[in-house]
N, C-alpha and C positions, 0 to 999 in steps of 0.2 A: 304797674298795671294791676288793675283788680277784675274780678272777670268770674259774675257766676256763672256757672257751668251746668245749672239745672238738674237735680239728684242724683250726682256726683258724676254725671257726663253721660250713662249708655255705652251705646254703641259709638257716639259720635268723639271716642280718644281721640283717635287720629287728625282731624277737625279743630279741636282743642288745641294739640299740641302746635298746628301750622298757624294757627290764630295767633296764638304766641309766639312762635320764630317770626312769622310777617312783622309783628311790631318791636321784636329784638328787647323785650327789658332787662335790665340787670335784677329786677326782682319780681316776680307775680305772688298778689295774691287771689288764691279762691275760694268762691264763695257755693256753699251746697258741695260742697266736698266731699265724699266718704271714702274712708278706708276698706275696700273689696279690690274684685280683679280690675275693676275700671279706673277706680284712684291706686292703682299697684302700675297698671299700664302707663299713667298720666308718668309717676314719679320716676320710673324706671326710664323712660324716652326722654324726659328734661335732665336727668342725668346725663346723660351719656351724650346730649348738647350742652353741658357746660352748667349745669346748672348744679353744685355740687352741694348743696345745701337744701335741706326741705326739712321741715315740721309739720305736723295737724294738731288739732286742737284735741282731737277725738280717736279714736281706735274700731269703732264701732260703726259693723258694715252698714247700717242702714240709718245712720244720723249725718244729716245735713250739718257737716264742720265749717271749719275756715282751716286751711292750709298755703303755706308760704312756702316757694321756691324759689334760688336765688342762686345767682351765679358768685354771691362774697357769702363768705361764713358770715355766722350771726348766733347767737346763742337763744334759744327758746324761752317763753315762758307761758304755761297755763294758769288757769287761776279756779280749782276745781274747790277751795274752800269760800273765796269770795265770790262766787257765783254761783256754787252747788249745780242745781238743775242746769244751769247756764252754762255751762264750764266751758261747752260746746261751739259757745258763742263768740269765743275772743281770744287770740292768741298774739303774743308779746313778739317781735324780733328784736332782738338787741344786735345794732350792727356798732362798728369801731364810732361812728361820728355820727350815726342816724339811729332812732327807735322806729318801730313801723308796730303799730296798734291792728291786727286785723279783726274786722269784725263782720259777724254778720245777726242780723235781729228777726227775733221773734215779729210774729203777727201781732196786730192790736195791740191791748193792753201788756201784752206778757213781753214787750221789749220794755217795757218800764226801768226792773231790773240792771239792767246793763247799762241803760241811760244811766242809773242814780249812780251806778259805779264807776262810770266813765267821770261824770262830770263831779264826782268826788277825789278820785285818783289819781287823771288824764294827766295833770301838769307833773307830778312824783312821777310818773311811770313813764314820760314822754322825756322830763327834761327841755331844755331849749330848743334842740331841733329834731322834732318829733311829727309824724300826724298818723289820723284816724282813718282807714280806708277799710271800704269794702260794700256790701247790703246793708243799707241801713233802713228798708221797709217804712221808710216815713220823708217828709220832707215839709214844705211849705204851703200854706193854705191859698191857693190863687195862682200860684208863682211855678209850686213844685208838681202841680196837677191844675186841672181847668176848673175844680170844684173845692169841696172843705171834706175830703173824708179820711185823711189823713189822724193818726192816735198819733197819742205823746208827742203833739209839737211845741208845747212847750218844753218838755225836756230835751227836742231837738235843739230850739233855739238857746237854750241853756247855754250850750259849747260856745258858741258867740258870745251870750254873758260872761261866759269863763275867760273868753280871752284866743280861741281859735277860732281859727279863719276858716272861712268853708270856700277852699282856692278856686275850686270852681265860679260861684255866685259874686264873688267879690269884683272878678276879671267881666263875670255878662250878667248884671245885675237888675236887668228885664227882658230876658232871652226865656225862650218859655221853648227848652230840648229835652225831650224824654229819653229814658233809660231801657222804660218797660212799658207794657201795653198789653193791658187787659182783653180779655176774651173778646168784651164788646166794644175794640177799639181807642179806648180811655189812654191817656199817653201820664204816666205817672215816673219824674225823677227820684229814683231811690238810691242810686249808686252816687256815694258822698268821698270827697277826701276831706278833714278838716287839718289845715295843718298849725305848728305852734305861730307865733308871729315871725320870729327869727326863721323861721324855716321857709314860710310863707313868701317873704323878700326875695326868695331864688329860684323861687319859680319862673323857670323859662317858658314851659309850655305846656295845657295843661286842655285835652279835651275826648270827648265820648266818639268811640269808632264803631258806629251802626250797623256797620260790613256784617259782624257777627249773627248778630239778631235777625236784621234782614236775610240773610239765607240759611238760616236755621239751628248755625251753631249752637246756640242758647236762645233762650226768650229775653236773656239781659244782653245790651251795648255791653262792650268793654271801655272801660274807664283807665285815662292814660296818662300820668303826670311826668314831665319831668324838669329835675331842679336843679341848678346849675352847681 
């Protein structure tokens, strides 16, 4: 499950945390993360449900991370020299027989970065059965929004040059469901999995729970895969 939580949650933990038991994953990630008493709250309560594993990208109470929790161990990784300014933005899970890429991206132009490193990386750092989850603030021109004002979609579309599957789009390949929605209404798909091929194949079932968004939990759906 991936699931921004909108500048690292507020007051709405508790919200958060039942968002999560309702859909039961064996791993979350999230997105706008940060490390203070709210992301202290989140980590401390998924613990003590089962969830004995957690990482962040970041340490820093007022930067929008990506953090993984997870009911299997997994081994972390940051990437603060290949990304410098970005570091923030993407964090490694190493599980026994799965990798899990979390990410989340910059506005406009300044998710570029992570694009080129991604889709230079992705397959090294994935392996065979790997994928890419989380905010990824871009999508498709027509498809992924009703207009074109979408940055970097070609380094979106890239990861499909490369060889992942965007599990979502492959399965509803002119279904036009948003994630997110603009002040003035705009329905914009930004929450992606992209998974490897091999990984892609096991996917059972693989869809966006609005529940959240619509009553306030976040301004983002929660995004929800799971692989057989």
């Amino acid at each position: 499950m991936t699931f921004n939580i909108r500048h690292g949650g507020g007051t709405r933990g508790k919200q958060i945390i039942d968002s999560v038991l309702k859909h039961n994953p064996d791993t979350i990630i999230f997105t706008e993360y940060r490390e203070n008493k709210n992301g202290l709250f989140i980590r401390q309560t998924l613990f003590e449900r089962g969830y004995i594993s957690f990482s962040a990208s970041s340490t820093a109470t007022k930067e929008n991370a990506v953090a993984i929790a997870s009911k299997i161990p997994f081994t972390p990784t940051t990437f603060p020299l290949e990304l410098n300014e970005n570091s923030q933005r993407a964090i490694l899970a190493a599980f026994e027989n799965i990798s899990v890429l979390g990410v989340y991206f910059a506005q406009k132009d300044a998710k570029r970065p992570l694009f080129d490193f991604i889709n230079a990386k992705g397959h090294q750092l994935l392996g065979e059965n790997g994928l890419i989850i989380g905010d990824f603030n871009t999508g498709k021109y027509f498809l992924d929004e009703p207009k074109n004002t979408f940055h970097c979609v070609e380094e979106f579309e890239q990861l499909e040059e490369n060889g992942f599957v965007d599990s979502w789009r492959s399965r509803n390949p002119d279904v036009s469901e948003f994630s997110w929605y603009s002040n003035a209404g705009n329905g914009f798909r930004i929450d992606h999995i992209f998974s490897t091929p091999k990984l892609d194949k096991n996917v059972k079932n693989i869809y966006y729970s609005h529940e959240e968004r619509e009553n306030g939990v976040s301004d983002h759906s929660a995004f929800i895969v799971e692989y057989s």
